[in-house]
VEXTI-242340 format. One record per residue (C-alpha): x, y, z. Coordinates in steps of 0.1 Angstrom, whole numbers, padded with zeros to 4 digits, always signed. Last residue first. Example, Ala and Ser with C-alpha at 12.3 -4.5 7.8 and 13.67 -1.06 7.14 Angstrom:
VEXTI-242340
+0137-0011+0071
+0123-0045+0078
***
This chain:
VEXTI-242340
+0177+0844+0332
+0141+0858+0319
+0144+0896+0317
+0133+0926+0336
+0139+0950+0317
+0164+0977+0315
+0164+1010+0328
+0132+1025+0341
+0119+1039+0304
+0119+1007+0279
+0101+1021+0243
+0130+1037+0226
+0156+1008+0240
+0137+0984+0224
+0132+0999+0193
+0172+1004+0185
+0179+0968+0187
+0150+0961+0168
+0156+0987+0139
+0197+0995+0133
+0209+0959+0142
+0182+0934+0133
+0172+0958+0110
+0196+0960+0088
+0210+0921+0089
+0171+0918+0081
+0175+0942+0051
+0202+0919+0035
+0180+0889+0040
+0149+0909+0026
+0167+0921-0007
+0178+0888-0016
+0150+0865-0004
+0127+0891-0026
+0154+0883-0057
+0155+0844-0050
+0113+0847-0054
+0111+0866-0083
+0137+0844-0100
+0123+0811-0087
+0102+0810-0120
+0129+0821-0145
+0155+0798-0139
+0174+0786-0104
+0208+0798-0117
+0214+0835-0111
+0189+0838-0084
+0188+0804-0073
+0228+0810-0066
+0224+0842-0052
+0204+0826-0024
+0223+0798-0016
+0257+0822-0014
+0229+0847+0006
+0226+0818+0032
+0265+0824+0041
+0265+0864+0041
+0234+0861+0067
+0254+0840+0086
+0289+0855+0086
+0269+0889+0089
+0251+0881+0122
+0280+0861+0139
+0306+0888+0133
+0275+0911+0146
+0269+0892+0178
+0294+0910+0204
+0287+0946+0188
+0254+0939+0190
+0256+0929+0224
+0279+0954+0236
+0254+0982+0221
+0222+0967+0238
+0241+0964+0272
+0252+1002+0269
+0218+1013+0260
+0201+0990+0288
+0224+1006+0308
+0257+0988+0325
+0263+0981+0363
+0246+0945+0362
+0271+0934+0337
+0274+0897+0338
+0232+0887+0343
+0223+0918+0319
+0248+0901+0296
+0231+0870+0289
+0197+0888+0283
+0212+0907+0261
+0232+0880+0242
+0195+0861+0239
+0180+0895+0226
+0211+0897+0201
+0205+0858+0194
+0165+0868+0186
+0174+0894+0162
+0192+0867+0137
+0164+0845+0138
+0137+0871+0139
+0149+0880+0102
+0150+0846+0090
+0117+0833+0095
+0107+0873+0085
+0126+0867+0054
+0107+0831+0049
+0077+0845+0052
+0082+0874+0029
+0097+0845+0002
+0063+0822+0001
+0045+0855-0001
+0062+0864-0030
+0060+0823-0047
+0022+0828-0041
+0023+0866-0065
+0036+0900-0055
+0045+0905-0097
+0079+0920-0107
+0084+0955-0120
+0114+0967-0103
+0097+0992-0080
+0071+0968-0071
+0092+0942-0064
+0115+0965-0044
+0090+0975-0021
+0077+0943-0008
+0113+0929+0003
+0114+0968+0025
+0077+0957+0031
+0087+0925+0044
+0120+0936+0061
+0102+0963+0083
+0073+0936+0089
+0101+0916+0105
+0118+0945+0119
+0083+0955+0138
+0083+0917+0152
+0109+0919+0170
+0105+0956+0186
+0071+0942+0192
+0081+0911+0209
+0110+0932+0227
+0091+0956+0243
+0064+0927+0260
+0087+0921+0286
+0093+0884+0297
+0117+0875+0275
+0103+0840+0265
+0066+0851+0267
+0072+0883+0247
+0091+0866+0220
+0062+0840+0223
+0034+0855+0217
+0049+0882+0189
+0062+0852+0172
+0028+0835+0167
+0012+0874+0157
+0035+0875+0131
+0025+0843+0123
-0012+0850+0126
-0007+0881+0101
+0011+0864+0071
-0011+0835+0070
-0041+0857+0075
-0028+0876+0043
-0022+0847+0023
-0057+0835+0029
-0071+0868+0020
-0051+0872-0016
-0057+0831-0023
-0096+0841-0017
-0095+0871-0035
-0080+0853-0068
-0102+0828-0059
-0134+0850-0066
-0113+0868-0099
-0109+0835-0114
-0072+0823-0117
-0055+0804-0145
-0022+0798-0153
-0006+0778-0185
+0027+0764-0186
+0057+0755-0209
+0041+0756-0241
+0058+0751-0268
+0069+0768-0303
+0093+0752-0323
+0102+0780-0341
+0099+0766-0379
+0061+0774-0383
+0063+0810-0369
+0026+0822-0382
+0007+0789-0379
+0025+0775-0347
+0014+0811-0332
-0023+0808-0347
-0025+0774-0325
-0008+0784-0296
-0034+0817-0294
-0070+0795-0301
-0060+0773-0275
-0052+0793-0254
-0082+0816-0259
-0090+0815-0222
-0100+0856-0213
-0083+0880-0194
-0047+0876-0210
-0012+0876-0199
+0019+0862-0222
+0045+0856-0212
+0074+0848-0234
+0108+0826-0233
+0133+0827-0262
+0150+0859-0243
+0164+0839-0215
+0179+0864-0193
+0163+0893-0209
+0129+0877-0202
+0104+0887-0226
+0067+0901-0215
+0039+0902-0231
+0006+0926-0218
-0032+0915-0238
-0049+0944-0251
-0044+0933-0286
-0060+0901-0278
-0087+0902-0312
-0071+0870-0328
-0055+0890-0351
-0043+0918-0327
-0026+0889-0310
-0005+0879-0336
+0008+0913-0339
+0018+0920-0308
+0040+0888-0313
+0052+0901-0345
+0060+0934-0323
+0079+0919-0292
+0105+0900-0316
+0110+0866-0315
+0136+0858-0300
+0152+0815-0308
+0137+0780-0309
+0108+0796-0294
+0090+0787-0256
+0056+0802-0248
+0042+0810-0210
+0005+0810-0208
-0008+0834-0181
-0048+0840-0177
-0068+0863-0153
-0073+0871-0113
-0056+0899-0097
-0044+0875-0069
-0024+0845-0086
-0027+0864-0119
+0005+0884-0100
-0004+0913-0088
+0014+0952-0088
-0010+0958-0121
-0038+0957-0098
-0030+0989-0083
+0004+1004-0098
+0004+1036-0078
-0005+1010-0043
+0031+0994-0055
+0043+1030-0064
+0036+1046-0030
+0047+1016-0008
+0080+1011-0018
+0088+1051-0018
+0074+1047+0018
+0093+1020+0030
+0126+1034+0015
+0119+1068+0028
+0108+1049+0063
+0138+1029+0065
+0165+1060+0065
+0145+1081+0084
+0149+1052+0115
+0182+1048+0102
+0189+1088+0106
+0174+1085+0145
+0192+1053+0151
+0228+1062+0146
+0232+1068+0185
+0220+1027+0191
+0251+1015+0166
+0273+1030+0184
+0308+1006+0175
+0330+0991+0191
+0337+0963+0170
+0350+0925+0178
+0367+0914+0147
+0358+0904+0114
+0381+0880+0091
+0391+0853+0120
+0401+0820+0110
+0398+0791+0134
+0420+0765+0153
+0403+0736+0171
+0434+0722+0193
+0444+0691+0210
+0420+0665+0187
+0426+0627+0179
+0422+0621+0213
+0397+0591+0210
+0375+0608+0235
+0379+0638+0219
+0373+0627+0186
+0337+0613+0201
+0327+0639+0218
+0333+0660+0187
+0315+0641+0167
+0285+0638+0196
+0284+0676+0195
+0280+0680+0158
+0255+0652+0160
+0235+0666+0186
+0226+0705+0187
+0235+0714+0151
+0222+0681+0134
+0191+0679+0161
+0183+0716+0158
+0184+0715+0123
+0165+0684+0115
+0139+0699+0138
+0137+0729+0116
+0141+0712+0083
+0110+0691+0091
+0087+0721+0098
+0099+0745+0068
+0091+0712+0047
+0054+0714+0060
+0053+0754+0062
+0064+0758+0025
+0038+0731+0011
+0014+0748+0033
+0020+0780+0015
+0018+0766-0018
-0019+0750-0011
-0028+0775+0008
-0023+0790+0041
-0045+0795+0074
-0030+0766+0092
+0000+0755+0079
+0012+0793+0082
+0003+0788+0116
+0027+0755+0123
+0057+0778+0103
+0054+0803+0126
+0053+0784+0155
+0087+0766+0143
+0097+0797+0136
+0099+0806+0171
+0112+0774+0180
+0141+0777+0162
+0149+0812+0171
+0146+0804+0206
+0165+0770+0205
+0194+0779+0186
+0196+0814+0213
+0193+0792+0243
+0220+0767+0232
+0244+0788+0221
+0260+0790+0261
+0257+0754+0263
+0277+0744+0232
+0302+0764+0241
+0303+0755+0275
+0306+0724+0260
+0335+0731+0234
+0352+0753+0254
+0354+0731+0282
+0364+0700+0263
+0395+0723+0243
+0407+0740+0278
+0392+0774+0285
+0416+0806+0283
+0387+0830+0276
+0400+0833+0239
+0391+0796+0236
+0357+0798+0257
+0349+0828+0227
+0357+0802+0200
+0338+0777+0208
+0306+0805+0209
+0319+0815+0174
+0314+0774+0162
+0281+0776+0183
+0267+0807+0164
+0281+0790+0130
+0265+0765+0133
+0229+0773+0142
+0234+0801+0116
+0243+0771+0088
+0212+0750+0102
+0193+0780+0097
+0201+0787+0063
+0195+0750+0059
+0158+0756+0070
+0158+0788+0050
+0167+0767+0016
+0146+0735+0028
+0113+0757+0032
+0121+0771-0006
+0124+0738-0019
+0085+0735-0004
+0076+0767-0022
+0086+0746-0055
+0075+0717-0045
+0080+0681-0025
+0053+0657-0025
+0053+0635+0003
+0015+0625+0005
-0008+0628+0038
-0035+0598+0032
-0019+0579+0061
+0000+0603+0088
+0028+0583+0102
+0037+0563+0070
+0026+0593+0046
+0050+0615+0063
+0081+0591+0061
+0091+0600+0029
+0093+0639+0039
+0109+0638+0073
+0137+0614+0051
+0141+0643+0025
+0141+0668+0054
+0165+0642+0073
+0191+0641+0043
+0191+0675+0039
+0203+0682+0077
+0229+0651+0075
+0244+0670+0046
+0243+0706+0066
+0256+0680+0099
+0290+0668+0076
+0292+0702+0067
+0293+0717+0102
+0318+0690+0113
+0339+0702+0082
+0337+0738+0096
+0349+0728+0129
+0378+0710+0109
+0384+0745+0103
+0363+0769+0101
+0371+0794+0076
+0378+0769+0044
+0355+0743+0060
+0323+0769+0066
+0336+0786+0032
+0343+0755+0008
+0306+0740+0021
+0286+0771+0016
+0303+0774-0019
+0293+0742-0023
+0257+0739-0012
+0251+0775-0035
+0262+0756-0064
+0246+0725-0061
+0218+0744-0047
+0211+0760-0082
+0219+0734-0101
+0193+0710-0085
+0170+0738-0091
+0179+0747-0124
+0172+0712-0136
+0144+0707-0116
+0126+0736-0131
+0135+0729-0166
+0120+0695-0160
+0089+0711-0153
+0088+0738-0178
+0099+0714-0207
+0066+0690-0192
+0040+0716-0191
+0025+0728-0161
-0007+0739-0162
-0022+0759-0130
-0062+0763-0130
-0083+0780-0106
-0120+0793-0104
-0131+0762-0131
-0161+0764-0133
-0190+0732-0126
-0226+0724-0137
-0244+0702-0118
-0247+0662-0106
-0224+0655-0131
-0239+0632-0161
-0225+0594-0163
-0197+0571-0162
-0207+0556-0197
-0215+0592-0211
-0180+0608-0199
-0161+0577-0216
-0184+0580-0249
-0180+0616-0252
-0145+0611-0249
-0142+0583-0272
-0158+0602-0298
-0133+0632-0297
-0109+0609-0299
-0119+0596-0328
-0128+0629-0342
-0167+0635-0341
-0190+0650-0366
-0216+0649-0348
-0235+0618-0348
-0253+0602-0316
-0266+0570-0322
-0298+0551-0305
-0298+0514-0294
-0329+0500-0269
-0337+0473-0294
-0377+0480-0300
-0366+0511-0323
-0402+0521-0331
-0398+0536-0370
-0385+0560-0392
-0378+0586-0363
-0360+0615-0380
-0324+0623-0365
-0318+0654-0347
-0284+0653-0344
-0261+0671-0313
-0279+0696-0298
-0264+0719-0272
-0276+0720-0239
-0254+0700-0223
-0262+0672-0248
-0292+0672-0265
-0300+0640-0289
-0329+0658-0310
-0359+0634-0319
-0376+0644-0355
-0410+0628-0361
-0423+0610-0383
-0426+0580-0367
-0438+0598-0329
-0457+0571-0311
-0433+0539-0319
-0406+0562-0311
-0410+0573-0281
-0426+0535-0268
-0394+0521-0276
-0372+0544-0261
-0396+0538-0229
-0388+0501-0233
-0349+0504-0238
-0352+0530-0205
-0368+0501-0184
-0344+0476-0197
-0313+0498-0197
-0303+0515-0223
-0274+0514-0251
-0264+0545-0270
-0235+0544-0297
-0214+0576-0301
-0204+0579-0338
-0168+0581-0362
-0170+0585-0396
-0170+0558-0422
-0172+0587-0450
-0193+0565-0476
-0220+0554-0447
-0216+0527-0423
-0209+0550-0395
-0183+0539-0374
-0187+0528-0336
-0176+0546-0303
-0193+0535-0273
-0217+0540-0246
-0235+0515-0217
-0260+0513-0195
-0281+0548-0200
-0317+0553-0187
-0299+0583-0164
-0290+0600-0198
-0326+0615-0201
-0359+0608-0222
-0388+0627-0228
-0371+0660-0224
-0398+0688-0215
-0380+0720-0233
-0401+0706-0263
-0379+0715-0294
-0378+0743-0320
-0347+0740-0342
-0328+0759-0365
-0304+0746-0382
-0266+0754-0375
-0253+0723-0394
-0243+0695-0372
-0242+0711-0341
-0278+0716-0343
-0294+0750-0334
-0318+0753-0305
-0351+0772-0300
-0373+0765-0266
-0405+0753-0263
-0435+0747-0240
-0447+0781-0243
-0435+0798-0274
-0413+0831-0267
-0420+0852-0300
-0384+0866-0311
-0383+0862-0349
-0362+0827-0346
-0393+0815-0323
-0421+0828-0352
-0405+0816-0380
-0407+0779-0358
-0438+0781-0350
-0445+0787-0385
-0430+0760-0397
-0444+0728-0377
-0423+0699-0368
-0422+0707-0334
-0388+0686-0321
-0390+0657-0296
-0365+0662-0270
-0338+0632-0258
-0311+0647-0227
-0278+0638-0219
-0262+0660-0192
-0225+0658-0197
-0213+0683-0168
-0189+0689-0188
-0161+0699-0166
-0133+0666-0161
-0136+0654-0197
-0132+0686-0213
-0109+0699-0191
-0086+0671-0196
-0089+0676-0233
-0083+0711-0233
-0050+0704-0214
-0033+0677-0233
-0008+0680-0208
-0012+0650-0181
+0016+0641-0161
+0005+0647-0128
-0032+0649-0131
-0048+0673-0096
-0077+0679-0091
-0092+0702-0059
-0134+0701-0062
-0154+0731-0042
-0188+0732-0031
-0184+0728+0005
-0149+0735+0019
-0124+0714-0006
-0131+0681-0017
-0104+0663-0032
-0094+0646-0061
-0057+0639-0061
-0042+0612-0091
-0015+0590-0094
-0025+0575-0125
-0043+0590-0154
-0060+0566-0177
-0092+0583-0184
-0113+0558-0177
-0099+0567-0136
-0104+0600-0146
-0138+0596-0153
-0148+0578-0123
-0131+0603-0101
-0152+0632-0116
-0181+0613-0112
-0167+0607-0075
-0159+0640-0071
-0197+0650-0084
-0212+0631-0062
-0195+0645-0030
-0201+0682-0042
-0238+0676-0050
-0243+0660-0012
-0260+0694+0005
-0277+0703-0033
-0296+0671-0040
-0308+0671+0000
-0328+0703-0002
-0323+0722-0035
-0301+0727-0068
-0305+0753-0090
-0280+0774-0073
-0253+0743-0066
-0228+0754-0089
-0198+0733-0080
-0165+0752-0079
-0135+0735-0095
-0097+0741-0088
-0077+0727-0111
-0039+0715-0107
-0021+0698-0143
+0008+0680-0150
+0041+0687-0151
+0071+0674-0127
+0086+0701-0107
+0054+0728-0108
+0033+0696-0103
+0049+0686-0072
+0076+0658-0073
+0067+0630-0050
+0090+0612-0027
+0098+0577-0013
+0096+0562-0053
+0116+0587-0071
+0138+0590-0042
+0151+0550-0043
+0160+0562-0013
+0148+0590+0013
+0125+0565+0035
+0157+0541+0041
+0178+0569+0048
+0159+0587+0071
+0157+0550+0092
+0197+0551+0086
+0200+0587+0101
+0176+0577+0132
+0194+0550+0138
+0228+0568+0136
+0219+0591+0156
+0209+0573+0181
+0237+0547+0188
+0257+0577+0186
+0238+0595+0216
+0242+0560+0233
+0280+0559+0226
+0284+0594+0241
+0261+0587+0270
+0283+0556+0283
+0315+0577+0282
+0344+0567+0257
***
């Protein structure tokens, strides 16, 4: 066996067992994202307006690590708080469902404030009647709606604070209070309040809202007050957890919040894992089934591909500390194209074997020359995405990032498992001569067909669809949007069996949300959504436990976007979408050396995107994250499969000199389309299977992957092919050999 064969295997398998070691035990190398696991993702914006010179430029860092503190009392482990631009907070509690708690804890600002109350009548008549009184301000207690005129002045504030803790009332009901411990300095000021106001009522403000106004009998020397309300036990501890760590700098609101409950979240995995067990094997039994032992080669390097995103994704935290391996949603999405370009990778090699074979090559021969001649075209489309995928990292969210960062790691798994490993396993049977032949089945043959002289009608063809598409998304406004962009409130409601539309409708006209849209899922009709524009989840769950009591009703996840991030997530999805467009655009045009095949390139891409972009609005479905996540992975996918016809091209200009650029273009389509629909028919098994099998949150999603992968096999052919030949007028181009 040759010297290079046995060091290439010496490095492949290192790099496989070090991929190994970071993949497993996978619960511990890698992090399920919230949408997998549950928990909750807030997005909080500090409100800063009151605030000036050096209390409003570090407001944002105080309050995240208030907000730390309190989390950390809290008890929730494993835990992101990060700052994001300058006056925004990123949370995130895996795990944590007791969602109006959390939010509770996290957002009130918890200023603690002690005002003496005017004790005289009139004033007060006067303040309920509508007279502003200077130095005052009217209030009603907690306790029992009375009214109250207080000194807005406070004459004692939260900052004297030391310590704060739930005790019981010593009175008949034993009820639950907030005791109140100062500091030295603050114990002493108490003090002197009291001693100087016996008589006197002393309201315990909180947040603006006043708690008790208990009469002062005496001085209270001890440095002790109480703080009654009415309190649950938990309720209590709370307030005494967000007391002891202290009051936020200022207010905060919550522009973004996304709920996952735990049913949802193991739901999700559950499909998911389904899903691509399904679609992995029928992508196994065809590449062996029409392949060969080539085929089995190619599996052995799709399992090998999966098991170095998984490793790529453990190991991220060791080479870039504070980055976490958490995999997601969008992120699953990365692997799917990633493997779909593993598969193409594959097969283009496995048909490139096969052309050496028809050619009268010996086996070794055909299998490197084979190898060489798909190397160019592997590489291109690779690397083209690879940009892509590095801009969407860039300018995209959360989600999007998520998508890019596994997108990454699949890509370079790919090229090494298809460029590599397959080749060392065949060096190395070779070598042992345990190979004479690589037979391989055949369905589609080489064609002869015009595709170029059928462009005018396709050309008419894609603009009635694009147009159609077009007309009723803009039709439908802000009704085409997911909350995710239009802003609003989602909460998604599990039953024990279909409840019918109407009750629901009914439920919510008693809680004043008549205007509120539901929707039912024919394929799992004990699943509703329902979309609000106002947070009365609480409120909602509550009336529907009361009104189906044996339905079993949960919540599998609440969504919340304010209309400011709702624009924000809209924009930076946009730029995402534009600069990688513009990414491939650079380097199509770079690599080919004429600028009419970038934009022939890139105009199928946003062909298949809008074509993608169409049909959700024609069938109803939101453009939400999860949409944007699938339009970048079409066009990842799309300018794969048009960048091997530019690659055959350019391959054939250099072997038939005498042909047009018409003729060339024509023989290489005709050459690559066995290749194009083998692929794209292979990916769509993975697809089809989320579809049908992936659940109802990655059913938006599989269907845009659905319509835009069978609308890039289009375009490739009928669009950019078509394009460059429209725009090139001395012949053909110049091209880089």
């Amino acid at each position: 066996m040759e010297k290079k064969v046995v060091y290439k295997s010496i490095l492949t398998l290192a790099i496989l067992a070090a991929c190994a070691y970071f993949t497993f035990p996978l619960n511990k190398r890698i992090n399920l994202g919230l949408d997998l696991r549950g928990g909750m993702h807030l997005l909080l914006k500090v409100d800063t307006s009151n605030l000036t010179g050096k209390a409003k430029e570090d407001a944002c860092d105080r309050a995240v690590e208030v907000i730390r503190n309190r989390i950390d009392e809290f008890g929730v482990r494993e835990t992101s708080i990060q700052k994001q631009g300058e006056d925004e907070i990123v949370v995130q509690l895996p795990g944590v469902t007791e969602r109006e708690r959390a939010i509770d804890i996290i957002g009130r600002t918890a200023l603690l404030e002690f005002k003496l109350v005017s004790p005289e009548i009139e004033k007060i008549q006067q303040a309920i009647s509508g007279t502003p009184l200077e130095g005052y301000e009217l209030k009603y207690s907690q306790e029992d709606n009375e009214p109250l005129l207080v000194e807005k002045q406070a004459v004692l504030t939260g900052d004297a604070l030391t310590n704060a803790a739930v005790r019981f009332s010593q009175g008949e009901f034993n009820e639950p209070v907030v005791g109140l411990q100062f500091s030295a300095e603050g114990a002493k000021k108490f003090a002197d309040i009291t001693a100087k106001n016996v008589g006197r009522r002393l309201a315990i403000v909180l947040d603006g809202k006043v708690q008790s106004a208990p009469r002062i009998k005496e001085a209270i020397p001890s440095g002790e007050a109480v703080i009654t309300g009415r309190f649950s036990v938990e309720q209590a501890q709370d307030l005494a957890l967000i007391l002891r760590v202290g009051a936020l700098p200022a207010p905060m609101h919550i522009e973004e919040e996304r709920t996952v409950g735990p049913l949802l979240g193991q739901d999700s995995i559950n499909n998911g894992v389904k899903a691509c067990i399904i679609g992995g094997l029928l992508v196994f039994i065809f590449m062996a089934g029409y392949y060969l032992l080539a085929g089995i080669i190619s599996d052995i390097a799709l399992l090998l591909n999966l098991l170095m995103i998984l490793g790529g994704l453990g190991i991220l935290p060791v080479l870039f500390p504070g980055v976490s391996a958490t995999l997601t949603l969008p992120g699953i999405a990365g692997i799917v194209l990633s493997l779909g370009m593993a598969v193409d990778a594959n097969v283009l090699i496995n048909e490139r074997i096969r052309e050496e074979l028809g050619l009268g090559k010996n086996l070794r021969s055909a299998i490197t020359n084979g190898y060489n001649r798909a190397f160019s075209a592997i590489f291109d489309s690779n690397l083209t995405t690879l940009i892509a995928a590095f801009l969407l990292f860039q300018f995209g969210t959360g989600p999007i990032r998520g998508f890019a960062v596994t997108l990454t790691i699949g890509l370079i798994a790919s090229l090494f498992t298809a460029i590599v490993v397959t080749r060392t396993i065949f060096e190395i049977l070779l070598g042992l001569g345990w190979i004479k032949s690589l037979p391989m089945l055949k369905i589609i043959k080489e064609t002869k067909i015009d595709f170029i002289g059928k462009r005018k009608i396709c050309y008419a063809l894609s603009l009635i669809v694009i147009i159609t598409g077009l007309t009723v998304f803009f039709l439908k406004g802000k009704q085409a949007y997911g909350i995710d962009f239009a802003g609003g409130q989602l909460q998604e409601y599990s039953f024990k069996s279909p409840v019918p539309i109407d009750d629901l409708r009914s439920v919510l006209k008693d809680i004043n949300m008549g205007g509120a849209s539901i929707q039912q899922f024919r394929e799992n009709p004990k699943v509703v959504l329902i979309r609000t524009t106002e947070d009365k989840n609480q409120v909602l769950t509550d009336k529907l436990k009361e009104k189906f009591p044996d339905q079993d009703v949960q919540v599998l996840r609440i969504e919340r976007v304010g209309p400011v991030a709702g624009k924000h997530l809209k924009h930076k999805a946009v730029y995402a979408l534009i600069w990688s467009l513009v990414g491939i655009l650079v380097y199509v045009a770079f690599r080919f050396k004429h600028m009419n095949f970038a934009i022939a390139g890139v105009i199928a891409l946003i062909h298949d995107v809008l074509v993608a972009l169409g049909f959700l609005a024609i069938t109803g479905r939101p453009i939400d994250l999860l949409s944007i996540t699938a339009f970048l992975t079409i066009a990842g996918y799309s300018i794969n499969d048009t960048i091997v016809i530019y690659d055959r091209v350019r391959e054939n200009s250099r072997t038939n000199r005498k042909l047009s650029l018409y003729e060339l273009i024509n023989l290489s389509v005709n050459q690559t389309l066995g290749r194009t629909i083998l692929t794209s028919g292979v990916t769509l098994l993975t697809v089809i299977a989320i579809l049908f099998y992936g659940g109802e949150v990655l059913n938006n999603f599989a269907f845009a992957l659905l319509v835009g992968f069978i609308s890039g096999v289009y375009s490739t052919v009928y669009i950019a092919s078509p394009l460059v030949l429209a725009w090139s007028q001395r012949g053909p181009p110049k091209l880089n050999h």
